[in-house]
C-alpha positions as CSV (number, residue, x, y, z in Angstrom):
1,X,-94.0,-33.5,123.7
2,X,-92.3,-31.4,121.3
3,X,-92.2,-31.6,117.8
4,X,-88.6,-31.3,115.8
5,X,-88.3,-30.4,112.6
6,X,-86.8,-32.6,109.6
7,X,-83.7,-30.4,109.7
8,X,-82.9,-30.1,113.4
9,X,-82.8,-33.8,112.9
10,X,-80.1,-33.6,110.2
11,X,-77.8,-30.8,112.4
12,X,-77.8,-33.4,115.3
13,X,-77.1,-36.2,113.4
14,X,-74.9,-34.5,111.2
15,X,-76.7,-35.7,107.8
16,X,-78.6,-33.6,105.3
17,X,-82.0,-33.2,105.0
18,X,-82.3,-35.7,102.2
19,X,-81.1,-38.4,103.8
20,X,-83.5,-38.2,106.7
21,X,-86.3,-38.5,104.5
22,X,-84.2,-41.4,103.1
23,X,-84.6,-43.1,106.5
24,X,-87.8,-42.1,107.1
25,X,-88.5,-43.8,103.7
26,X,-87.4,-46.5,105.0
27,X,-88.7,-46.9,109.0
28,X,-91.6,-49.4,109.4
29,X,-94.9,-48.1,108.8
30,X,-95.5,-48.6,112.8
31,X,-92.4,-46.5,113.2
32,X,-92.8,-43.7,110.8
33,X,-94.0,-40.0,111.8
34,X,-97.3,-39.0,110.9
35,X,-97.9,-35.8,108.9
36,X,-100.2,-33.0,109.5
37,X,-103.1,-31.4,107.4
38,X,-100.5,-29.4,105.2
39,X,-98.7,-32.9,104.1
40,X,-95.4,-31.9,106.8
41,X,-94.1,-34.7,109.2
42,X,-95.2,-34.5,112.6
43,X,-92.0,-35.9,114.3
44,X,-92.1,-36.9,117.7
45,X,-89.9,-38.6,120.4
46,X,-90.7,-41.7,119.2
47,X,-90.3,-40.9,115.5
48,X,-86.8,-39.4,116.4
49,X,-85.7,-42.5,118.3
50,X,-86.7,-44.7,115.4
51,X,-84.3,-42.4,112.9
52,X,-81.6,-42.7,115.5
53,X,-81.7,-46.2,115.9
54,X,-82.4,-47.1,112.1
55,X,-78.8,-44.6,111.6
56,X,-76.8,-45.9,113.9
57,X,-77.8,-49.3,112.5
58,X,-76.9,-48.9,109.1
59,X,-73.7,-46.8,110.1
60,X,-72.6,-49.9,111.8
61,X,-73.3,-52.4,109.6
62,X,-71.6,-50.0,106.6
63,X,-68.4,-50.1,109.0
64,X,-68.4,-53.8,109.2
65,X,-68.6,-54.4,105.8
66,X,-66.0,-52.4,105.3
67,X,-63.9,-54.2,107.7
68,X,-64.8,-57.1,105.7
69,X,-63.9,-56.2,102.9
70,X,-60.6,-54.7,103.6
């Protein structure tokens, strides 16, 4: 299982580094990476799923607002 970094994360999803951390921030406790000895996130598959799915989530829901409001 390799481990990605916070900013690989951001290049594929095309976000910036912040707003991974913002996501992260907000990820269940269950689903949030664990973090290593020098205080860095250890993210795994599972952790990168979990960003994935809460993004694509609150993309969607931004764009239906929108359409809702338009």
């Amino acid at each position: 299982m390799a481990s990605k970094t916070i900013s690989s994360i951001a290049k594929e999803l095309n976000l910036s580094r912040a707003r991974v951390y913002q996501i992260i921030d907000m990820l269940d406790d269950n689903e949030k990476p664990l973090k290593d000895s020098n205080d860095r996130y250890v993210i795994d598959d599972s952790a990168v799923n979990a960003i994935r799915k809460y993004y694509a989530n609150s993309n969607t829901k931004a764009k239906q607002e929108k359409n809702v409001t338009n």
